[in-house]
N, C-alpha and C positions, 0 to 999 in steps of 0.2 A: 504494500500500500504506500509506503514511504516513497520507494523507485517512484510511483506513478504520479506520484504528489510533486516530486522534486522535477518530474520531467515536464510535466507541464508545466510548474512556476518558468522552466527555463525559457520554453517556449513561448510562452507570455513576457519573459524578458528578453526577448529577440524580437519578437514580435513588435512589441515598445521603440525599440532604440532604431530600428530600424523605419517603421513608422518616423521618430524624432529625425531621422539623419533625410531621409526623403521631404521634409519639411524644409529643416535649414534654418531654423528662429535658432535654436539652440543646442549648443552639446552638453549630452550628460557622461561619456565615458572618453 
């Protein structure tokens, strides 16, 4: 359940930053 949890938060933060970087206001990493 752990695995499942952590791969999706990752996903969700790629998802994020990636989104953020296709914008272009701001950098978070």
């Amino acid at each position: 359940m752990k695995i499942v949890c952590f791969g999706f938060l990752l996903m969700c933060a790629l998802g994020l930053t990636s989104l953020i970087a296709n914008e272009g206001d701001f950098m978070v990493i």
